[in-house]
Structure formats: C-alpha cells, structure tokens
C-alpha positions in Angstrom: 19.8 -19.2 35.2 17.4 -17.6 37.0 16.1 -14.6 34.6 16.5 -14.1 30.2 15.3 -11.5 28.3 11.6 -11.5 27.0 12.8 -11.9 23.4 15.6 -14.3 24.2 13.3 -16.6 26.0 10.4 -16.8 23.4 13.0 -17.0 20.5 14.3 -20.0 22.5 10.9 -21.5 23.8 10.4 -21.7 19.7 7.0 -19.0 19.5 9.2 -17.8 16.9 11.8 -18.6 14.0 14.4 -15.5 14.7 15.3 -13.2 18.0 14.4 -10.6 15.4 10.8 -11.5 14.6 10.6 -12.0 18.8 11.6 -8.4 19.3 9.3 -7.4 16.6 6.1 -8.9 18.4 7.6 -7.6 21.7 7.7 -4.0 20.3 4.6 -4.2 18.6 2.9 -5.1 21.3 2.2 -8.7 20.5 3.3 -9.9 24.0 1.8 -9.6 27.7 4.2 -10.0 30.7 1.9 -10.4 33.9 -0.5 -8.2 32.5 1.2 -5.3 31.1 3.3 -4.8 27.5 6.9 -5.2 28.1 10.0 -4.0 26.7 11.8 -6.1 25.1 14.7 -6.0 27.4 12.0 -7.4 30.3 13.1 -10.0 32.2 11.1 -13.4 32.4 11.5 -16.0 35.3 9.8 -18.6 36.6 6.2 -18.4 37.1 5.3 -15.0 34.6 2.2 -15.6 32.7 3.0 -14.3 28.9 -0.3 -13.9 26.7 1.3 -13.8 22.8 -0.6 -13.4 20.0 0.6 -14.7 16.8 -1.0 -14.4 13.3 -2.9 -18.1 13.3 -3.5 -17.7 17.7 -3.4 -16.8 21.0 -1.6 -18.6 23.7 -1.7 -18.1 27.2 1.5 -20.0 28.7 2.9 -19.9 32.4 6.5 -20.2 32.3 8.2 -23.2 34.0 11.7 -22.9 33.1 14.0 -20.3 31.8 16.8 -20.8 28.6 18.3 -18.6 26.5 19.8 -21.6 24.2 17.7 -22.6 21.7 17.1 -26.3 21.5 14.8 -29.1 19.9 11.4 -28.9 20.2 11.2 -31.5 23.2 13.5 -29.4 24.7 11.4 -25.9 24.0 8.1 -27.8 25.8 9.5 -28.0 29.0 9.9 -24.6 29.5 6.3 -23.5 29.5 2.7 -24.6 30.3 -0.2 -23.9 27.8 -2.8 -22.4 29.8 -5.4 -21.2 27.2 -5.0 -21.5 23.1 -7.5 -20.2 21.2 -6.7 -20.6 17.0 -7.2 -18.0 14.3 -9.1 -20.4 11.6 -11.5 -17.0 10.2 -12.8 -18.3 6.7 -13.1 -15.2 4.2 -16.5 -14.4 3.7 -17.7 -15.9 0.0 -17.8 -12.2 -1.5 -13.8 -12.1 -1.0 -13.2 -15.4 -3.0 -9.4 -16.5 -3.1 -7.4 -15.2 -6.3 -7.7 -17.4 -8.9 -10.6 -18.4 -8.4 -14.1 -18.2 -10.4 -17.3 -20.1 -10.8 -17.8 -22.4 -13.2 -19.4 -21.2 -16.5 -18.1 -17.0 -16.1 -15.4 -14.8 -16.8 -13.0 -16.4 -19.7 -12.7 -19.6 -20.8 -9.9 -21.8 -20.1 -7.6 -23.8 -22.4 -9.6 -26.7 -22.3 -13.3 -24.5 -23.0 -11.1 -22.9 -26.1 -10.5 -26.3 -27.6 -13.9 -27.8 -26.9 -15.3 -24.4 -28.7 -12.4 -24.9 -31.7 -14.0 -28.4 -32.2 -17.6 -27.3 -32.0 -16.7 -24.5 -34.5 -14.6 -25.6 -37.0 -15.2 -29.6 -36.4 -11.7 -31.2 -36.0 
C-alpha cells in the first residue's frame, strides 16, 4: 500500500476514535499535510509531515508507514514518528471557578451546616 486517504490513515494511526470524527478535524481544518490544509480525500504516503491539533495538543508526526486497517495500539506506533508535542494543560483563571464549587463559609449552607445550625438552635 503505498498511499490512504488523510482520514483513513489518522482514524487508523489511532489520533482519533471514529473515521467520522477524522473527517471532521480534516474539514475543519484541524490537520496540516506538508504545510497546507487538506481535503479530506488527500492522500498520505510515506514521509508527509501532518501537524494535528486536537483539543488537549498539538502533534507534529512524520509518517513512516501507511494502513488503512485499524489495529492495536503497538501496531498504530509504527506508523508515525512524533516530531514535536506540545500539551493543552491551560488552568482556568480563579475568577472562572469550576461548577460546583464555592469557598468555604459563602453562598448556602450544606446539609451538614443545616444540622450543626438545627443543634445550635433548637439543642438536640
């Protein structure tokens, strides 16, 4: 096999769970063949540099072998080469705090606050 389809080969090389999500990032521009934004019916071969960027990175990976089976994860390594990875770890800044949560002492009181005040108050 000596060329697969841009979505076919990262669908296989495991960057994503479904063809379909593949084609998504292909279309939306997610992916970089040699430089320039594909189709999704692009052809990859040996020696293509892809840059995709996924929600939690950005990988830069050389291809080494093309597949358009799916296989283990062993198998999905040997296709390509990491050249650069650089993670997505952004913490949200302390103004956007995560739902749910609340410093101690404000807003209302939890279960446990309600009984503490139900003893104080009416001494059981």
């Amino acid at each position: 096999m000596e060329k697969v389809r841009v979505d076919k080969w990262l669908w296989a090389a495991r960057f994503f769970k479904t063809r379909g999500v593949a084609l998504d990032a292909v279309k939306g521009g997610k992916i970089e063949l040699n430089g320039s934004k594909p189709k999704p019916s692009k052809t990859v071969s040996e020696g293509d540099v892809l840059k995709i960027t996924q929600p939690h990175r950005k990988v830069e990976v050389t291809v080494l072998q093309v597949s358009d089976k799916r296989g283990s994860a062993q198998v999905a390594e040997t296709l390509y080469r990491i050249d650069h990875e650089m993670l997505n770890q952004k913490t949200p800044p302390p103004q956007m705090a995560l739902a749910g949560y609340r410093e101690r002492g404000k807003g209302r009181p939890t279960k446990r606050d309600r009984r503490k005040i139900e003893q104080m108050t009416f001494g059981e």
